[in-house]
Structure formats: structure tokens, C-alpha cells
C-alpha positions as CSV (number, residue, x, y, z in Angstrom):
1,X,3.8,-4.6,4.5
2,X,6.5,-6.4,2.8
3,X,5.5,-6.1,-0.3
4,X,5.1,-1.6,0.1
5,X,8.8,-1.7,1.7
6,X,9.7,-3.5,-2.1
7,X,7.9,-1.0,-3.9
8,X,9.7,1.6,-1.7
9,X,12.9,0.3,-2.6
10,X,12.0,0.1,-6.1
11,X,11.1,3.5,-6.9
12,X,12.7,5.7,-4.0
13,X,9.2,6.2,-2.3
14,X,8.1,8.3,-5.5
15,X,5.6,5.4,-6.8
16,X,3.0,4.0,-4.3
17,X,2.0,0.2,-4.4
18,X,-2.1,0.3,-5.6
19,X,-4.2,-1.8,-3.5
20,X,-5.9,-4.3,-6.5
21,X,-2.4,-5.3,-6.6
22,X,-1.7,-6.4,-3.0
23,X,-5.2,-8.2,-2.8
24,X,-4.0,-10.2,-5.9
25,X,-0.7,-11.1,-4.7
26,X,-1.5,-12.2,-1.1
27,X,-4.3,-13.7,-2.4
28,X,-6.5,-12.6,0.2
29,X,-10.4,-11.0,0.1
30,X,-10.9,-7.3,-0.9
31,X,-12.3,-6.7,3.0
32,X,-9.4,-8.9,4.4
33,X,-7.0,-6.4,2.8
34,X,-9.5,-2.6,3.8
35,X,-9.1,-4.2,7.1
36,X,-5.1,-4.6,6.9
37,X,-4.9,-1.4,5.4
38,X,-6.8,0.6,7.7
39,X,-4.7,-1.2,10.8
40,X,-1.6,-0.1,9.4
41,X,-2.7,3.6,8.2
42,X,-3.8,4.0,11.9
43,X,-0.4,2.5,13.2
44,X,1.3,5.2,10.6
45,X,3.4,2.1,9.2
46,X,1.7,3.2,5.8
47,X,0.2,6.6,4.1
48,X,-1.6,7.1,0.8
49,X,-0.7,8.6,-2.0
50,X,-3.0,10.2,-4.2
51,X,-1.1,10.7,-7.7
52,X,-3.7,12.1,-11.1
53,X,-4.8,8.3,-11.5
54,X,-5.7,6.9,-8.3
55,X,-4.9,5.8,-5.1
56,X,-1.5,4.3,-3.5
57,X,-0.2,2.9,-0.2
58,X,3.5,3.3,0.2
59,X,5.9,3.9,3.2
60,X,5.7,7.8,5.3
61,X,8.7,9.7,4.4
């Protein structure tokens, strides 16, 4: 969650954080993070963006 407020910060909430990324960084597995993901997309602490190249988790507006 931390690391999607950064990226929020960052870039205004324009630019979402892409999931390959967070695994690497927490250094967690791929299913560790689908399962954190989908937690906090059900809590509405996070929403995805789907900019032309993909798929982003970022912060609701």
C-alpha cells in the first residue's frame, strides 16, 4: 500500500504503480501479491487503471 501512496505522490495519481513491480520490491510470490491485491481492491483502498499498455493499481480519486 505504501509503495501505490509513493507512486501517488509521485505523479499526482495520473501514473498507476504496475503489479511486476510491487512483487519485485516486496519480494514476495506472484499469488502472495493477486491475493493482497484483490483484498485491497475489495476494501476500495486501491483501483486499477487501465492506460494503452497495461494494467496499474494506484489510489481511488
Amino acid at each position: 500500500m505504501d509503495l501505490v501512496k509513493e507512486q501517488y505522490k509521485r505523479t499526482g495519481g495520473s501514473n498507476g504503480f504496475k503489479t511486476y513491480k510491487a512483487a519485485e520490491t516486496l519480494g514476495i510470490s506472484d499469488e502472495e501479491l493477486s491475493t493482497m491485491i484483490k483484498k485491497l481492491l475489495d476494501e476500495k483502498k486501491i483501483v486499477y487503471l487501465y492506460p494503452l499498455n497495461g494494467r496499474t493499481i494506484t489510489l481511488p480519486k
